[in-house]
C-alpha positions in Angstrom: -132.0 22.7 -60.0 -130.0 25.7 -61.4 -126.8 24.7 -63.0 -123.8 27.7 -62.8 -120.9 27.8 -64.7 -117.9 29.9 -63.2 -115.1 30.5 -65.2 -111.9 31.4 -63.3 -108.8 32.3 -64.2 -105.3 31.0 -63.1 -103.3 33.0 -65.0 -102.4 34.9 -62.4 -101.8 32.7 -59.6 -99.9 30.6 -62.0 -97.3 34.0 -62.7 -97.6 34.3 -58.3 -97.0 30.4 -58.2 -93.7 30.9 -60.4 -92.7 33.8 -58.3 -92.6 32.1 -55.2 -91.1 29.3 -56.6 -88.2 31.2 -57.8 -88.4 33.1 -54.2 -87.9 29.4 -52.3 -85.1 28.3 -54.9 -83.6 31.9 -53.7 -84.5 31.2 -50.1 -83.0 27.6 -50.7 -79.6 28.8 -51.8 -79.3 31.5 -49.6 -79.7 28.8 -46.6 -77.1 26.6 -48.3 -74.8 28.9 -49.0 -75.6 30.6 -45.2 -74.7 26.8 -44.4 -71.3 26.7 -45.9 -70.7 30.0 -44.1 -71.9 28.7 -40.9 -70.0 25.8 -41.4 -66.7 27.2 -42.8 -67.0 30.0 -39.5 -67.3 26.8 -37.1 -64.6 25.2 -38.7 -62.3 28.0 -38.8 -63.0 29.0 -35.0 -62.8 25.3 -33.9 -59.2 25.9 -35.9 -58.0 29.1 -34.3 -59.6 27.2 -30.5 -57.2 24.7 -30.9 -54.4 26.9 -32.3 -54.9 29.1 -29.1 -55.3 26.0 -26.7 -52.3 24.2 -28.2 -50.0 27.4 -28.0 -51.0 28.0 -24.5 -50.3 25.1 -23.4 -47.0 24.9 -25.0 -46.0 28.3 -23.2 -47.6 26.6 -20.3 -45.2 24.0 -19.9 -42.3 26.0 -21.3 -42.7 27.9 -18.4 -43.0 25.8 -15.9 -39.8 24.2 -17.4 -38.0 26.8 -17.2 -38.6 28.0 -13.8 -37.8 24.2 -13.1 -34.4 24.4 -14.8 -33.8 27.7 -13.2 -34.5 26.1 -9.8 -32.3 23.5 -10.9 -29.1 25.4 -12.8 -29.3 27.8 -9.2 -29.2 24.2 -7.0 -26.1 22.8 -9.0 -24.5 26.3 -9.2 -24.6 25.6 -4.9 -23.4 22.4 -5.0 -20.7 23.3 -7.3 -19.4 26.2 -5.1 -19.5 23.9 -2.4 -17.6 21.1 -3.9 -15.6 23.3 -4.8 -14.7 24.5 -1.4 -14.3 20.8 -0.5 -11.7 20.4 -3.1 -9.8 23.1 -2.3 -10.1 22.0 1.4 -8.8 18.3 0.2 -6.4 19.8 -1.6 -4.4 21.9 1.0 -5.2 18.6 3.3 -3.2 16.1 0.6 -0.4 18.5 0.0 0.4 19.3 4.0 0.3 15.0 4.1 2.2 14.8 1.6 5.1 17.4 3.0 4.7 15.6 6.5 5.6 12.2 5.0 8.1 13.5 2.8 9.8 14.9 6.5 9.0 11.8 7.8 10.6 9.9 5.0 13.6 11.6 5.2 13.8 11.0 9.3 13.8 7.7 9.0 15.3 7.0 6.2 18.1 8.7 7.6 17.9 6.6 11.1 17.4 3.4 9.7 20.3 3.9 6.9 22.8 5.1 9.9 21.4 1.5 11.9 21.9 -0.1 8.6 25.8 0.9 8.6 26.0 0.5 12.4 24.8 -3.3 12.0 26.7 -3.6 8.9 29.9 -2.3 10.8 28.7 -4.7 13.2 28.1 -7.6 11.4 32.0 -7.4 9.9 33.4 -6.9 12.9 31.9 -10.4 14.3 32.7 -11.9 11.5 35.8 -10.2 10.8 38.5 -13.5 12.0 36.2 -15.7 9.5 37.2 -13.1 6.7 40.9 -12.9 7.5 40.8 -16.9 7.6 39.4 -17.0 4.0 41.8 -14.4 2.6 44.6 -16.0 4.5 43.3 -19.6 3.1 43.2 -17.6 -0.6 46.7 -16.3 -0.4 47.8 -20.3 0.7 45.8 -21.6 -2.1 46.4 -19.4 -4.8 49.6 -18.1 -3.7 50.8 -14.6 -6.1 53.7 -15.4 -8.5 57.0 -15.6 -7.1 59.6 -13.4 -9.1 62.7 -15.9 -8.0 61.1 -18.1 -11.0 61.8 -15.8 -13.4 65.1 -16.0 -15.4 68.1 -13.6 -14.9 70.8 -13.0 -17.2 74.0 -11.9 -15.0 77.7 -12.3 -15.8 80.4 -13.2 -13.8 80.9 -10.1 -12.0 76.9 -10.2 -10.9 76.6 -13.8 -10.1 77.5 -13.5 -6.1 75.1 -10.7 -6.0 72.5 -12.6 -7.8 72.8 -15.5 -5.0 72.4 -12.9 -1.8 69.0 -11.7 -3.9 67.1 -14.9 -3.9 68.4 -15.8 -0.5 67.0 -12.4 0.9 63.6 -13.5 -1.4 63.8 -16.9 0.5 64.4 -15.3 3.7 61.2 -12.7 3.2 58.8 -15.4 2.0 59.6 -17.8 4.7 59.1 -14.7 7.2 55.8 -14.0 5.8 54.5 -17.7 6.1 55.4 -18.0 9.4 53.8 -14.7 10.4 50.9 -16.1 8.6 50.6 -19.2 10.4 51.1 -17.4 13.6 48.2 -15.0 13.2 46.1 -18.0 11.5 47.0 -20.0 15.3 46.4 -17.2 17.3 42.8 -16.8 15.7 41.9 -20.1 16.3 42.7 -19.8 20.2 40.8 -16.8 20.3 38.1 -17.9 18.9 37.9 -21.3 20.9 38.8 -19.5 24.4 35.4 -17.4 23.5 33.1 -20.4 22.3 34.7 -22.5 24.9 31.9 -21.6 27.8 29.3 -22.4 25.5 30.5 -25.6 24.7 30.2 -28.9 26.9 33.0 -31.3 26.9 31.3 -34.7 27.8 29.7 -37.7 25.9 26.5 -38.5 26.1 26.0 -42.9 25.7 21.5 -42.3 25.5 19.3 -39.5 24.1 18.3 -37.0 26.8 15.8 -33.6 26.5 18.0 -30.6 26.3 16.3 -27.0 26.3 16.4 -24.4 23.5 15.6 -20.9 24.2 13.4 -20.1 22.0 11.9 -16.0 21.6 8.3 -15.5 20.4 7.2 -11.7 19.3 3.6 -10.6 18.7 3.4 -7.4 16.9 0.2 -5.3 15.4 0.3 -5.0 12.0 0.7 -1.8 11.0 -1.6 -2.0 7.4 -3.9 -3.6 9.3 -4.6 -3.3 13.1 -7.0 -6.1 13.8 -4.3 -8.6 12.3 -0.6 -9.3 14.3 2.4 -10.2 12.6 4.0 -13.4 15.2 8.0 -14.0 15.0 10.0 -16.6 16.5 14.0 -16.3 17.0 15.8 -19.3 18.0 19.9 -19.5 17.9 21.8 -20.5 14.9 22.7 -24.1 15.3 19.2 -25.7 15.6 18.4 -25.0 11.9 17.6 -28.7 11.6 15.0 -28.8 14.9 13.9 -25.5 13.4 10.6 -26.6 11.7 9.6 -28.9 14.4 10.3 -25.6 17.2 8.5 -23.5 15.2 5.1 -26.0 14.6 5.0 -26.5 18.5 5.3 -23.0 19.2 2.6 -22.4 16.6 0.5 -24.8 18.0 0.4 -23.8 21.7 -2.2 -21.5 23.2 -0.4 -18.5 24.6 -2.0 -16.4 27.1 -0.6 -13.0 27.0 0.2 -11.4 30.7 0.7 -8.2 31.8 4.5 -7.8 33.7 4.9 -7.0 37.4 6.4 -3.9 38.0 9.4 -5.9 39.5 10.4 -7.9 36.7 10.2 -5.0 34.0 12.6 -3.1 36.3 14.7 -5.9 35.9 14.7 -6.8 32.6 15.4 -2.5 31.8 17.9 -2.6 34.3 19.4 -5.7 32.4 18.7 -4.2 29.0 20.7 -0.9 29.9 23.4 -2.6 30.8 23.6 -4.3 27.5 23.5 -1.1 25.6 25.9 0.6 28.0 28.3 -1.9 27.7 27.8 -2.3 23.8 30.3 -0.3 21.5 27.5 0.8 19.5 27.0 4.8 18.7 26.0 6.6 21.8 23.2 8.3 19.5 22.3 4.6 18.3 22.1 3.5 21.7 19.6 6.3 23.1 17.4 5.3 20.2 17.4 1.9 21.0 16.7 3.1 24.7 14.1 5.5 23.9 12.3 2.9 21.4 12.8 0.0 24.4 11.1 2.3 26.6 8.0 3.8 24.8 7.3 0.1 23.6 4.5 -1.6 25.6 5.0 -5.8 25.8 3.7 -8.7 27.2 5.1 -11.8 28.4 3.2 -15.3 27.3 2.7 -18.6 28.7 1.9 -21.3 26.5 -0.6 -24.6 27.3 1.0 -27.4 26.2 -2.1 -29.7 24.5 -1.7 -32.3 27.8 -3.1 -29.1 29.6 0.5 -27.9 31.2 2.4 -24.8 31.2 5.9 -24.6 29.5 
């Protein structure tokens, strides 16, 4: 067997090994740093991405919120016009109310004041001989002070004419009391020749019914026209009975009727001739006429609780 000995040398692939070795550390930080770059490019255009998306999006809705409050300012801008069309409208509506019940608040105040001094006139005049009584009763009572008491000082030559002085007082007061009691007498046969008819001169020995007229009225209410305002009216001298009338009258059941032609041609005929004869105002009394006659009433019939009619 042949032996062979080969000698090689390394030295140069040694020098081409460290080249290449430095070549791949180049190569190795050339990728890293190309890395970084890759990476700070992705991170920079993810950054401006979002930038761009969030800043659209913002003009995105800043847009569609303001066409919104555009649609919105030009909706109220309507409704403002309108309304204020309406207020106007209420307005001119309230003021010619208000002029019509100022003219109507001057009407009637001015009717019901002149009814007020009619029915005050009247109301003196029937009760005019109960005033004269009292001040005739003062002046007897407290009668004004009599100048005979006072004291005169007179001399010799005066004295007869002193005397025919308080004689003539004496004479003049004695006149005026007599004229007084003359009046006072003739008042109270007036007045009992004109309550004379209503008054009964007998005795009765047992209790007895007697009957008392009695008026009931049923008016609408004029605040509120589903509720009536009731009145009863009874005469003067059966203030005692007068709680005891007015709880029976309360607790009957009155059936409201239409009147016959008939009767309410009686009861206007009857009620002209009240205000005809009356000495009231002649424009009083076609008020009262006109008012009697534009008014619609019914008459009643109240059921007793034993199931009759009174």
């Amino acid at each position: 067997m042949s032996d062979f000995n080969i000698t090689l040398d390394t030295t140069p692939m040694a020098h081409s090994v460290d080249t290449v070795n430095s070549h791949v550390k180049g190569v190795t930080t050339a990728v890293v740093a190309m890395e970084a770059a890759v990476v700070a490019s992705e991170v920079a255009a993810s950054k401006k991405i979002c930038r761009n998306v969030d800043n659209g999006f913002y003009m995105l809705m800043s847009s569609q919120l303001s066409q919104k409050m555009a649609a919105c300012r030009s909706t109220i801008d309507s409704k403002t016009l309108i309304m204020d069309k309406f207020r106007g409208d209420v307005e001119q509506v309230r003021r010619t109310m208000g002029k019509d019940y100022a003219r109507l608040e001057r009407q009637y105040t001015k009717i019901f004041t002149t009814l007020n001094r009619e029915l005050e006139t009247r109301v003196h005049e029937l009760d005019r001989r109960a005033y004269d009584l009292a001040k005739i009763m003062s002046q007897a009572l407290s009668p004004n002070k009599d100048d005979d008491a006072s004291v005169m000082l007179c001399g010799e030559e005066t004295e007869c004419l002193v005397d025919k002085s308080g004689s003539a007082k004496v004479k003049q007061k004695a006149a005026q009391t007599i004229t007084m009691l003359k009046e006072n007498v003739s008042n109270e046969l007036e007045y009992n020749k004109k309550v004379r008819h209503i008054l009964s001169d007998r005795e009765l020995k047992e209790d007895h019914e007697e009957y008392v007229p009695v008026m009931v009225t049923e008016s609408e209410s004029m605040i509120n026209r589903d509720n009536t305002l009731s009145g009863i009216y009874m005469p003067g001298g059966v203030q005692s009975s007068k709680s005891s009338i007015e709880n029976s009258v309360n607790n009957a059941d009155c059936g409201w009727q239409e009147v016959g032609e008939s009767e309410m041609e009686k009861i206007k005929s009857a009620f002209n001739q009240c205000c005809a004869s009356s000495d009231m105002d002649e424009r009083v009394a076609k008020e009262v006429a006109r008012l009697f006659s534009e008014s619609h009433w019914k008459t009643a019939t109240a059921q007793k609780s034993d199931g009759g009619e009174q």
